[in-house]
PDB file of N, CA, C and O in Angstrom:
ATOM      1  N   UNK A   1      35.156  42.063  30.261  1.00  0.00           N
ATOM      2  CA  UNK A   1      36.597  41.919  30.159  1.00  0.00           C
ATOM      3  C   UNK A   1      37.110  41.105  31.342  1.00  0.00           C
ATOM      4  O   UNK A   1      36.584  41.316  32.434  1.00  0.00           O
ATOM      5  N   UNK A   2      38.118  40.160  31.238  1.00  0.00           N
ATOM      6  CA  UNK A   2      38.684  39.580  32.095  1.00  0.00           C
ATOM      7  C   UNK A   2      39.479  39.592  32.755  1.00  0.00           C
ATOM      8  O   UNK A   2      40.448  39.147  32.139  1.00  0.00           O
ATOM      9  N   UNK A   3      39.818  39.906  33.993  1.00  0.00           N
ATOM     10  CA  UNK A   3      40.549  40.912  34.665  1.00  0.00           C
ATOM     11  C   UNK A   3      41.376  40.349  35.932  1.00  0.00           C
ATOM     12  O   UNK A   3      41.727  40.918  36.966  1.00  0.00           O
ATOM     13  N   UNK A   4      41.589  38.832  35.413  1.00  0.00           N
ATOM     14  CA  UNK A   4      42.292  37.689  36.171  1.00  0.00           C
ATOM     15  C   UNK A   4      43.874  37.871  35.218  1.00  0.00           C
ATOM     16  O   UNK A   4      43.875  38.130  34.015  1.00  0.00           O
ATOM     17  N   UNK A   5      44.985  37.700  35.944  1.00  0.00           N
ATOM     18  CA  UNK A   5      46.188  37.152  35.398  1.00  0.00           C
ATOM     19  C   UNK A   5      46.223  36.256  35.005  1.00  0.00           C
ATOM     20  O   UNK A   5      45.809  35.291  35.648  1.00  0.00           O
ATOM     21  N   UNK A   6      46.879  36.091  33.398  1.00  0.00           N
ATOM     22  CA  UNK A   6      47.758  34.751  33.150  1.00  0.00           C
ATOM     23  C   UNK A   6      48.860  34.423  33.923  1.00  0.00           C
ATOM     24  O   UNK A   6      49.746  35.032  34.523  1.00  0.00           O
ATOM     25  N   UNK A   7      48.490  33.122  33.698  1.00  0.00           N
ATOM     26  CA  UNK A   7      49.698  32.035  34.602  1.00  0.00           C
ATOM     27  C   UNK A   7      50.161  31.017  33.635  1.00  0.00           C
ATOM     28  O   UNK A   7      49.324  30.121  33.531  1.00  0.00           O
ATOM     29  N   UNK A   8      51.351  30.817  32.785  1.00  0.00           N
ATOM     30  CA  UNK A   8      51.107  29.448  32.380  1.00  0.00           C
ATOM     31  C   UNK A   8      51.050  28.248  33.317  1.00  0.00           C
ATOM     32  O   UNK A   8      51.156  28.290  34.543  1.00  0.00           O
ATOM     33  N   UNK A   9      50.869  27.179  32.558  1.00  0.00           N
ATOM     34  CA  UNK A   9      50.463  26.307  33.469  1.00  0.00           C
ATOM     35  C   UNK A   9      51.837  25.533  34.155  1.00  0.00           C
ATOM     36  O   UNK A   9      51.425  24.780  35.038  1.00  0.00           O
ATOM     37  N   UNK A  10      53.056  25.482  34.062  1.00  0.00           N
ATOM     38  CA  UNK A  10      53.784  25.581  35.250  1.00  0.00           C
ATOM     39  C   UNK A  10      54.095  26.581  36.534  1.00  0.00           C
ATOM     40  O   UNK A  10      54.394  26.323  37.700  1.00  0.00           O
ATOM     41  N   UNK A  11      53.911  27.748  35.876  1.00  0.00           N
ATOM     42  CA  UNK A  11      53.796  28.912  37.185  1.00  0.00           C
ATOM     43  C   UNK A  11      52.872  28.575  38.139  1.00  0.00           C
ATOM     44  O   UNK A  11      53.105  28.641  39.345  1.00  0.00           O
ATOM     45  N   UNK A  12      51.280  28.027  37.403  1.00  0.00           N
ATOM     46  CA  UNK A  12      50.267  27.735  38.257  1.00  0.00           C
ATOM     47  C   UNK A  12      50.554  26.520  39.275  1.00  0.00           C
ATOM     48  O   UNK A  12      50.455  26.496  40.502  1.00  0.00           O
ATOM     49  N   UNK A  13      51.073  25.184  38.061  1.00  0.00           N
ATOM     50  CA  UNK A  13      51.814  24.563  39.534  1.00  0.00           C
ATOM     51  C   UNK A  13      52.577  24.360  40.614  1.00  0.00           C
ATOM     52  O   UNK A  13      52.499  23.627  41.600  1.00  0.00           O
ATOM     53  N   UNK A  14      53.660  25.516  40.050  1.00  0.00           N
ATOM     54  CA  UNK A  14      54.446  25.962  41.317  1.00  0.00           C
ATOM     55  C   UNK A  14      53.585  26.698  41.970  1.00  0.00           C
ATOM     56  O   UNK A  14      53.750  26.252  43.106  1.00  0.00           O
ATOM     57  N   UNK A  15      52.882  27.410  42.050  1.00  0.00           N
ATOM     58  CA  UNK A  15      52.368  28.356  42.835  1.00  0.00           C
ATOM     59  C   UNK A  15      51.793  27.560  43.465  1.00  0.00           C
ATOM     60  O   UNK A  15      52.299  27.383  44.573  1.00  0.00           O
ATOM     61  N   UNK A  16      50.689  26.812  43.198  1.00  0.00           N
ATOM     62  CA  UNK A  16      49.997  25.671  43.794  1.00  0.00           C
ATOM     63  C   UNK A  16      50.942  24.795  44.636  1.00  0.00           C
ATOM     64  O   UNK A  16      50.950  25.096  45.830  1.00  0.00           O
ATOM     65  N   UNK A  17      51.721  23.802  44.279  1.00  0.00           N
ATOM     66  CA  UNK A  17      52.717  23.758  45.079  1.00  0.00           C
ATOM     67  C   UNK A  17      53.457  24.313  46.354  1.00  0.00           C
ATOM     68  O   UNK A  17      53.755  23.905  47.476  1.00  0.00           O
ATOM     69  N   UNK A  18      53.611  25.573  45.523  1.00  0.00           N
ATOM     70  CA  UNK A  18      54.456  26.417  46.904  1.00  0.00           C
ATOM     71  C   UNK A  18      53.533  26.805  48.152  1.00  0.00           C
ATOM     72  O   UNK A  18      54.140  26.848  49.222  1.00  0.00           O
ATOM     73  N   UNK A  19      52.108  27.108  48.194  1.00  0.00           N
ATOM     74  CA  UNK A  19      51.553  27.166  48.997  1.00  0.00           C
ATOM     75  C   UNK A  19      50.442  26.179  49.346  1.00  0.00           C
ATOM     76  O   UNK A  19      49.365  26.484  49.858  1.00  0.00           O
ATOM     77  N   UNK A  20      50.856  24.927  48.991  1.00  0.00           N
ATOM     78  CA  UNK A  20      50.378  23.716  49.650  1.00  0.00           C
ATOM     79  C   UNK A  20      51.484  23.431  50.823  1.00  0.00           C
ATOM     80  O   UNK A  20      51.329  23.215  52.025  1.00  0.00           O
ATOM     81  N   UNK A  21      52.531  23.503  50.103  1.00  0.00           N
ATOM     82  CA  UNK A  21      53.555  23.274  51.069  1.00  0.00           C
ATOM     83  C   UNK A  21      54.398  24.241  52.535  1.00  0.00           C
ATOM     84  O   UNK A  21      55.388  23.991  53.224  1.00  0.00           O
ATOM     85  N   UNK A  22      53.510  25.269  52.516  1.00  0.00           N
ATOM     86  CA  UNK A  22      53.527  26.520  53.250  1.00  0.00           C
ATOM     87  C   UNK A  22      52.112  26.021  54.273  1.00  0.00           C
ATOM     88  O   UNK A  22      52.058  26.523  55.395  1.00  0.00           O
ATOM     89  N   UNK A  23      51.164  25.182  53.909  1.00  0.00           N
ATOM     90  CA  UNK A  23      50.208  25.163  54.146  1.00  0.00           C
ATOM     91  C   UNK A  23      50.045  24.082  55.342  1.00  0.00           C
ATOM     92  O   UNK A  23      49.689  24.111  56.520  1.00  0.00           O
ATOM     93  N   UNK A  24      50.607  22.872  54.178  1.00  0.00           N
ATOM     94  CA  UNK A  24      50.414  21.397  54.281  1.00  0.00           C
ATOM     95  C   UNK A  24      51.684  21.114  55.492  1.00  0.00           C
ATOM     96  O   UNK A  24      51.553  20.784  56.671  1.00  0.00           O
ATOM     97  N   UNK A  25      52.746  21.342  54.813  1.00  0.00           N
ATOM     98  CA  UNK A  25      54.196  20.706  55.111  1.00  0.00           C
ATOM     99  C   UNK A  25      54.452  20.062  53.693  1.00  0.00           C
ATOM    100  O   UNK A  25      53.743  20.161  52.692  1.00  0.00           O
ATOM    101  N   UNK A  26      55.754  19.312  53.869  1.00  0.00           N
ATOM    102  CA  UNK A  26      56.455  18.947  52.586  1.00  0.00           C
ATOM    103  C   UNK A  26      55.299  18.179  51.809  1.00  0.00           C
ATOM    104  O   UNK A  26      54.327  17.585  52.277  1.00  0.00           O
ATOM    105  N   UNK A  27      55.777  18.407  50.167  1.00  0.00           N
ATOM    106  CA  UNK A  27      54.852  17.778  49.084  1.00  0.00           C
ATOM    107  C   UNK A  27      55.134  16.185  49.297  1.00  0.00           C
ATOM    108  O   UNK A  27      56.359  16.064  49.285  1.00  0.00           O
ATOM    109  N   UNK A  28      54.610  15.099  49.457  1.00  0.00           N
ATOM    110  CA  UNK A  28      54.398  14.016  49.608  1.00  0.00           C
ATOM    111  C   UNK A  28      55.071  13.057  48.525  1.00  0.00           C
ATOM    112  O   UNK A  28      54.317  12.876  47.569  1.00  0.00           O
ATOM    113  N   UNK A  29      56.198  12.447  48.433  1.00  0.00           N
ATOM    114  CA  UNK A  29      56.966  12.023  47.752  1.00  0.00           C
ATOM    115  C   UNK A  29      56.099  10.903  47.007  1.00  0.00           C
ATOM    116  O   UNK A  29      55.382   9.994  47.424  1.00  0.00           O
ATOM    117  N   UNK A  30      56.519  11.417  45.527  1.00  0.00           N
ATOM    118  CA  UNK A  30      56.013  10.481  44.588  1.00  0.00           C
ATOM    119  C   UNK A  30      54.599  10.902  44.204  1.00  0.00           C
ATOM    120  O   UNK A  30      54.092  10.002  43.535  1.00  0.00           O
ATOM    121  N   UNK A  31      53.724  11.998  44.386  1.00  0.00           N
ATOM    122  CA  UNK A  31      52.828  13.014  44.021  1.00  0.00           C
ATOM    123  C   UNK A  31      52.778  13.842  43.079  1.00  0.00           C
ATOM    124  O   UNK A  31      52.983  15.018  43.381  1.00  0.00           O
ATOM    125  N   UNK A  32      52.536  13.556  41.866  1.00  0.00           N
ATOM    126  CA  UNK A  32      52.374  14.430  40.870  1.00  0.00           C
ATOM    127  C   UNK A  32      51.268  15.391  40.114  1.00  0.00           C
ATOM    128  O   UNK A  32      50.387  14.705  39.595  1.00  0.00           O
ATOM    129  N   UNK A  33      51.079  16.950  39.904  1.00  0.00           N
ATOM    130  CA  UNK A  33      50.054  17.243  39.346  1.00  0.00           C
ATOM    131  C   UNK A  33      50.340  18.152  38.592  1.00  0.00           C
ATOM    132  O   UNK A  33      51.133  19.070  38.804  1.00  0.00           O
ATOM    133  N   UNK A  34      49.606  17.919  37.512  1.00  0.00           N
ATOM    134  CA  UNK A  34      49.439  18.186  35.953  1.00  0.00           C
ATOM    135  C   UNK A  34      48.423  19.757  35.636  1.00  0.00           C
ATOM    136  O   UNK A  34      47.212  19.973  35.696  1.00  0.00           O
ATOM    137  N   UNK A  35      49.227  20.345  35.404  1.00  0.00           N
ATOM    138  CA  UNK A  35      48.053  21.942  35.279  1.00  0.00           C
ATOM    139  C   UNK A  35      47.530  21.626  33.613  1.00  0.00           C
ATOM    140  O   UNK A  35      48.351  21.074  32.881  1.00  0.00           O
ATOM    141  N   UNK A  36      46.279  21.955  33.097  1.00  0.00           N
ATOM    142  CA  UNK A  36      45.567  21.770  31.903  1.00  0.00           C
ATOM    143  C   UNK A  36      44.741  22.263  31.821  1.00  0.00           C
ATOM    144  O   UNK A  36      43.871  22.394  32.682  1.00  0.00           O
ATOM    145  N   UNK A  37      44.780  22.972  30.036  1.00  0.00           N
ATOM    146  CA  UNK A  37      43.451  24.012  29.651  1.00  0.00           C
ATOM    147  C   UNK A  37      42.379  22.391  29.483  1.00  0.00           C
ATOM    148  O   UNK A  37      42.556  21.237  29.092  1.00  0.00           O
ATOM    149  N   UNK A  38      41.262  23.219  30.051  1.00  0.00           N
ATOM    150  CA  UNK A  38      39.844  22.419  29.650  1.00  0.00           C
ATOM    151  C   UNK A  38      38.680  23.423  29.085  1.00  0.00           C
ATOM    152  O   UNK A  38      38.779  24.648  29.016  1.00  0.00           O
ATOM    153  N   UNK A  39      37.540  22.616  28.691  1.00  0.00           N
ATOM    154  CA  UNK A  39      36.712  23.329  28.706  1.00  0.00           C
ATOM    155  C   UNK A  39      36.515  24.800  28.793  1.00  0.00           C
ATOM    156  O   UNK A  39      36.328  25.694  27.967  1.00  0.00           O
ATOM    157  N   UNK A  40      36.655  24.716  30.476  1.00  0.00           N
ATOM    158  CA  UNK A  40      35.750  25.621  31.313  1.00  0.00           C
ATOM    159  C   UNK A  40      37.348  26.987  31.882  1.00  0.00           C
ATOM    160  O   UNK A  40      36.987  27.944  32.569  1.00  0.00           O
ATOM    161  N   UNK A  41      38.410  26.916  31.630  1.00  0.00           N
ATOM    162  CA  UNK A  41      39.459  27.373  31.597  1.00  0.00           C
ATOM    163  C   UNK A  41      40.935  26.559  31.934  1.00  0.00           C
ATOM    164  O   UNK A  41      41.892  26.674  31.168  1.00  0.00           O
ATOM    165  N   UNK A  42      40.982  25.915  32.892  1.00  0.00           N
ATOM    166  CA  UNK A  42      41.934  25.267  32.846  1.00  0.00           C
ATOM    167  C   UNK A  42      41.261  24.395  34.464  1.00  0.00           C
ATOM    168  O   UNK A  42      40.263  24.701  35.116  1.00  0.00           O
ATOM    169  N   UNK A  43      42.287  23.237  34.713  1.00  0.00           N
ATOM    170  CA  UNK A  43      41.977  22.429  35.595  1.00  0.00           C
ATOM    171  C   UNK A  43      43.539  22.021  36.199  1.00  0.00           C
ATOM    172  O   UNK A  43      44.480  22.660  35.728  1.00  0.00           O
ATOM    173  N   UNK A  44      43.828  20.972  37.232  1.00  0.00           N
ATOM    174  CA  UNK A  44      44.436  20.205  37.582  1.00  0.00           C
ATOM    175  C   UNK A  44      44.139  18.791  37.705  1.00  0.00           C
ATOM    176  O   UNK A  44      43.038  18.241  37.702  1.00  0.00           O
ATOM    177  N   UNK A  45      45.431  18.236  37.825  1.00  0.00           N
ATOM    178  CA  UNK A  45      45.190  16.781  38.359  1.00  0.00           C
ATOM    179  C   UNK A  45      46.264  15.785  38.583  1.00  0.00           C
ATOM    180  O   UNK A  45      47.057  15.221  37.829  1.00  0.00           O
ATOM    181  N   UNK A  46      45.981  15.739  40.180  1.00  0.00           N
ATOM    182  CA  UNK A  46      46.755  15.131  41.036  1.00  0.00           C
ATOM    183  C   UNK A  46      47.155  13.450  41.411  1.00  0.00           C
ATOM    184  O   UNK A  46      46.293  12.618  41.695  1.00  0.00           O
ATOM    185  N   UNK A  47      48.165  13.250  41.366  1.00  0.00           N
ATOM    186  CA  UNK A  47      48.028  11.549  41.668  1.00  0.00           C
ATOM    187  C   UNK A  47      47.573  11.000  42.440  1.00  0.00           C
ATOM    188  O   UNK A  47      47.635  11.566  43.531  1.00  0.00           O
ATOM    189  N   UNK A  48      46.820   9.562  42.423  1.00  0.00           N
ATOM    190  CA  UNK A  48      46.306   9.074  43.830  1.00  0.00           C
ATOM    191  C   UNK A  48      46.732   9.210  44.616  1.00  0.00           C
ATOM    192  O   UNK A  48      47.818   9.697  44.301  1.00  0.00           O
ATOM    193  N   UNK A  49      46.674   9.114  45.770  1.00  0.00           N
ATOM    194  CA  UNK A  49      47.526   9.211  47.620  1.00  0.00           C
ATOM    195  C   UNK A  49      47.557   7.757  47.082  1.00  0.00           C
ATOM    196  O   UNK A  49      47.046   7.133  46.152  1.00  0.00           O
ATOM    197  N   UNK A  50      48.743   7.422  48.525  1.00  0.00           N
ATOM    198  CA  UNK A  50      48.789   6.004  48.570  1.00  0.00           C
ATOM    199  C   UNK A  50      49.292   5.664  50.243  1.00  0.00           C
ATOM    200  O   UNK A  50      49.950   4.759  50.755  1.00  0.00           O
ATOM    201  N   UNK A  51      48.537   7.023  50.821  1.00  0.00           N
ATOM    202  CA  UNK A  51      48.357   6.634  52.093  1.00  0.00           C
ATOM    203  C   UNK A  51      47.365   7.771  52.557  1.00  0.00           C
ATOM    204  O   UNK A  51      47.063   8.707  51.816  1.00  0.00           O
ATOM    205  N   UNK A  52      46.903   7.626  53.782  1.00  0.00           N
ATOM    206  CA  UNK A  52      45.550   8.305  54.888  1.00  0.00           C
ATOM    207  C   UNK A  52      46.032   9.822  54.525  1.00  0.00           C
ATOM    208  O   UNK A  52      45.167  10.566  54.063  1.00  0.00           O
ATOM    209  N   UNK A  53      47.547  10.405  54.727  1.00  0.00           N
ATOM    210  CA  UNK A  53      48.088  11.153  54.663  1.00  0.00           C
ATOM    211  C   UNK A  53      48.387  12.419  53.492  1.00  0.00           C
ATOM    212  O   UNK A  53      48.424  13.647  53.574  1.00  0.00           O
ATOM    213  N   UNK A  54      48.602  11.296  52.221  1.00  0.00           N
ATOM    214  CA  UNK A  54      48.592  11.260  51.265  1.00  0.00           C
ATOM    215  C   UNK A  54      47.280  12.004  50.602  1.00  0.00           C
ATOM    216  O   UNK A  54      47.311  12.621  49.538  1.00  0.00           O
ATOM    217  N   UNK A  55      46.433  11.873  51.213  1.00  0.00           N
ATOM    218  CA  UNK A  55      44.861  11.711  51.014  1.00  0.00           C
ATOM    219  C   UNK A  55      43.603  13.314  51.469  1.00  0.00           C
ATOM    220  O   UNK A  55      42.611  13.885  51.018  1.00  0.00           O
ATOM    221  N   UNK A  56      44.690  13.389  52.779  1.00  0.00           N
ATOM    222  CA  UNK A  56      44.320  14.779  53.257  1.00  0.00           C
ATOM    223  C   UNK A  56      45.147  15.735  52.179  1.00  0.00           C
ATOM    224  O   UNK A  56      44.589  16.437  51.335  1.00  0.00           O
ATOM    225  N   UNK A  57      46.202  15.660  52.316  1.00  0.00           N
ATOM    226  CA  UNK A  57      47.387  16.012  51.556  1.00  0.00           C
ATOM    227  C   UNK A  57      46.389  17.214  50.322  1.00  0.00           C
ATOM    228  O   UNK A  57      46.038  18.393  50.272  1.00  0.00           O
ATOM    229  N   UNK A  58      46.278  15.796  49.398  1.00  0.00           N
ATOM    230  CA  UNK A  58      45.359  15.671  47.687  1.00  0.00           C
ATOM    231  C   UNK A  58      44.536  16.268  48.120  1.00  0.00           C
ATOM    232  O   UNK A  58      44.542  17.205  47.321  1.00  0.00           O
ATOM    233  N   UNK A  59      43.574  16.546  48.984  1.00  0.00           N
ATOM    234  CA  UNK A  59      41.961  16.834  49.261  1.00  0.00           C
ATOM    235  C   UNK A  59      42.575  18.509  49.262  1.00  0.00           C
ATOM    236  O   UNK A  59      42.249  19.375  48.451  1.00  0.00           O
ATOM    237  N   UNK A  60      43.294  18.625  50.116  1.00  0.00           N
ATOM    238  CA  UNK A  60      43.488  19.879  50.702  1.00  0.00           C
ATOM    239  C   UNK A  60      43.903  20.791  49.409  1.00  0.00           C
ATOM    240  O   UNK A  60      43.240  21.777  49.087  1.00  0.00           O
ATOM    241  N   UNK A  61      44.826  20.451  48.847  1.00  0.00           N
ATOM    242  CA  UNK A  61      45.570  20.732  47.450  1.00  0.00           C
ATOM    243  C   UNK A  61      44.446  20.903  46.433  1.00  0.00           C
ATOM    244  O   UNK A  61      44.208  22.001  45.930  1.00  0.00           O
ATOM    245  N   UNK A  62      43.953  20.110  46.222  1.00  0.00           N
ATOM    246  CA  UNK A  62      42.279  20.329  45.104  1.00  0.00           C
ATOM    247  C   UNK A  62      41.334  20.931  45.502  1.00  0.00           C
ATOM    248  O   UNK A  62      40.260  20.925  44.900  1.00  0.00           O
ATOM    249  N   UNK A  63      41.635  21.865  47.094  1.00  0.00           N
ATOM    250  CA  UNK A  63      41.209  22.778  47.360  1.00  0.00           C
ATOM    251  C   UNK A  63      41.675  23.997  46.719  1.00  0.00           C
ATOM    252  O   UNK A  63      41.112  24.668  45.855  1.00  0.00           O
ATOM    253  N   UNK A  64      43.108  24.219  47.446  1.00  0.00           N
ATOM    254  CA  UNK A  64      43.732  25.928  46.556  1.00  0.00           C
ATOM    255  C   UNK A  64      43.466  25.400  44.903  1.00  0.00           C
ATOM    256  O   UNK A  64      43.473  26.373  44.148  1.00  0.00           O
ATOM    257  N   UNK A  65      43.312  24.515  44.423  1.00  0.00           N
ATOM    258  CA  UNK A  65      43.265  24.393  43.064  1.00  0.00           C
ATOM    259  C   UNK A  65      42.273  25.423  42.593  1.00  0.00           C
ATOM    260  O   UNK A  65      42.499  26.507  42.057  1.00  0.00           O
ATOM    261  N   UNK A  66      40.673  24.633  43.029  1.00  0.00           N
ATOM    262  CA  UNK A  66      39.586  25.856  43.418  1.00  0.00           C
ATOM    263  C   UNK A  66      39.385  27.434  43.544  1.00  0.00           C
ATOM    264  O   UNK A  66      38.487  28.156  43.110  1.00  0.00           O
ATOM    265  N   UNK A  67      40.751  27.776  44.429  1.00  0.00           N
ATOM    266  CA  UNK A  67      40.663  29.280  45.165  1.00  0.00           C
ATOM    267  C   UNK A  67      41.711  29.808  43.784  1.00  0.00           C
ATOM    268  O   UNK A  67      41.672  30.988  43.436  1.00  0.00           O
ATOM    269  N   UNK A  68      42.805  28.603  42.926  1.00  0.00           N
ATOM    270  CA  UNK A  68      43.693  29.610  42.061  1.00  0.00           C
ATOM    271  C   UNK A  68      42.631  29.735  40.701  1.00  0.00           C
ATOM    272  O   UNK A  68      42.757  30.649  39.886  1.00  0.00           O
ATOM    273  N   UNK A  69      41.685  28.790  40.600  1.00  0.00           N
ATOM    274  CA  UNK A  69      40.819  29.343  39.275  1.00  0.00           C
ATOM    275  C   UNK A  69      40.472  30.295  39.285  1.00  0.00           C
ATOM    276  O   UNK A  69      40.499  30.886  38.206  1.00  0.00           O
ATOM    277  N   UNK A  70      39.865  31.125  40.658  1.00  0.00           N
ATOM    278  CA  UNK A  70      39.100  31.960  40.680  1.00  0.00           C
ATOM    279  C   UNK A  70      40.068  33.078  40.368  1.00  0.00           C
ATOM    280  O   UNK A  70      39.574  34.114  39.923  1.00  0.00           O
ATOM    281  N   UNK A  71      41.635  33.006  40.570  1.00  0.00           N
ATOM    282  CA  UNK A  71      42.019  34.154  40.378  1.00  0.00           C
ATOM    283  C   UNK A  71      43.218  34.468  39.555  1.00  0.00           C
ATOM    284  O   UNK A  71      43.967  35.440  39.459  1.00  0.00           O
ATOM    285  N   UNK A  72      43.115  33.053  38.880  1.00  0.00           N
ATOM    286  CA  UNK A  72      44.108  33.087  37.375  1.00  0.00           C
ATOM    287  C   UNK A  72      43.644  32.570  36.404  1.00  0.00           C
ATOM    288  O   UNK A  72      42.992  31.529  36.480  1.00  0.00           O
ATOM    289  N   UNK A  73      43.909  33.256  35.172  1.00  0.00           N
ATOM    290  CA  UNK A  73      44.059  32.455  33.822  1.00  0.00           C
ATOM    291  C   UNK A  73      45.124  31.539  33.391  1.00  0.00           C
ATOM    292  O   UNK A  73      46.326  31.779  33.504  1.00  0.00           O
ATOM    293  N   UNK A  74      44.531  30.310  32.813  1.00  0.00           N
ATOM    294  CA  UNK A  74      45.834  29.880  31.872  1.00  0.00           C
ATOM    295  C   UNK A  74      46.408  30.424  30.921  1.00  0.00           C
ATOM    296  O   UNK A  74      45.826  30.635  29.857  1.00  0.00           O
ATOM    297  N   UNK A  75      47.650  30.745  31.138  1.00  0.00           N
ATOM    298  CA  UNK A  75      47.993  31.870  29.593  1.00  0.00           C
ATOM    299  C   UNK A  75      48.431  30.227  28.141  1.00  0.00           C
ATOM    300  O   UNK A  75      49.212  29.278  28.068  1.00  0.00           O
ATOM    301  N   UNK A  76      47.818  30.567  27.683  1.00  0.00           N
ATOM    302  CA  UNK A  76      47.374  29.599  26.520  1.00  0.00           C
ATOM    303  C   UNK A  76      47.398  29.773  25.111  1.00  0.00           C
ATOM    304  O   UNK A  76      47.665  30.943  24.839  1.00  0.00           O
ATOM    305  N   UNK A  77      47.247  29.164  24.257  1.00  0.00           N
ATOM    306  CA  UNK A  77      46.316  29.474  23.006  1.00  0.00           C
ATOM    307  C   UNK A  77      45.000  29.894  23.173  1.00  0.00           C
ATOM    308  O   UNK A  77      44.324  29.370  24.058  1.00  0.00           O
ATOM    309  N   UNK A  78      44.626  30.590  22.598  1.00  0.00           N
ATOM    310  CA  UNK A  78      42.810  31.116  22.868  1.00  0.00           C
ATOM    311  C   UNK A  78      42.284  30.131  21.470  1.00  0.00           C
ATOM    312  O   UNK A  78      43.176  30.008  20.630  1.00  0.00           O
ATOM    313  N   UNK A  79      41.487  29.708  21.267  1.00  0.00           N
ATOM    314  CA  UNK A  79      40.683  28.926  20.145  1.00  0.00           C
ATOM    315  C   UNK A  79      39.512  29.662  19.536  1.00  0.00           C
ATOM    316  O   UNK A  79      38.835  29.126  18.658  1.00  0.00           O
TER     317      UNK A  79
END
C-alpha cells in the first residue's frame, strides 16, 4: 500500500517553489516549471537558466524535485 500523499500537480509546484525560494532566494525571473504524471509517477521540468545563476538556481531546484518524489504522489487519473 502506498502511504505517500497526493499532491496535484500545482500544489506540487508551489510547494516546490515555495521552498526553493526559502532555500535559494527569489525564483529567477522568467523560469518556468511544469509538474507531470510519467511513467514512473510523476516528474518536473524546468526552463533553461540563461545565466551562471540561473543554473545553480535549476540544479538546486531538480534537487527538492528528487526529495518531493520520494514523499508525494501525483493525485491523478490512475490508468
Amino acid at each position: 500500500m502506498n502511504a505517500r500523499p497526493f499532491r496535484s500537480a500545482d500544489e506540487l509546484r508551489d510547494m516546490i517553489v515555495e521552498r526553493a525560494r526559502t532555500l535559494h532566494g527569489p525564483w529567477p525571473s522568467g523560469m518556468t516549471m511544469f509538474v507531470f504524471d510519467d511513467a514512473y509517477g510523476w516528474n518536473a521540468s524546468i526552463s533553461r537558466p540563461t545565466s551562471e545563476g540561473d543554473n545553480f538556481y535549476r540544479s538546486r531546484t531538480l534537487a527538492l524535485v528528487t526529495m518531493f518524489k520520494v514523499k508525494y504522489d501525483l493525485d491523478g487519473p490512475r490508468l
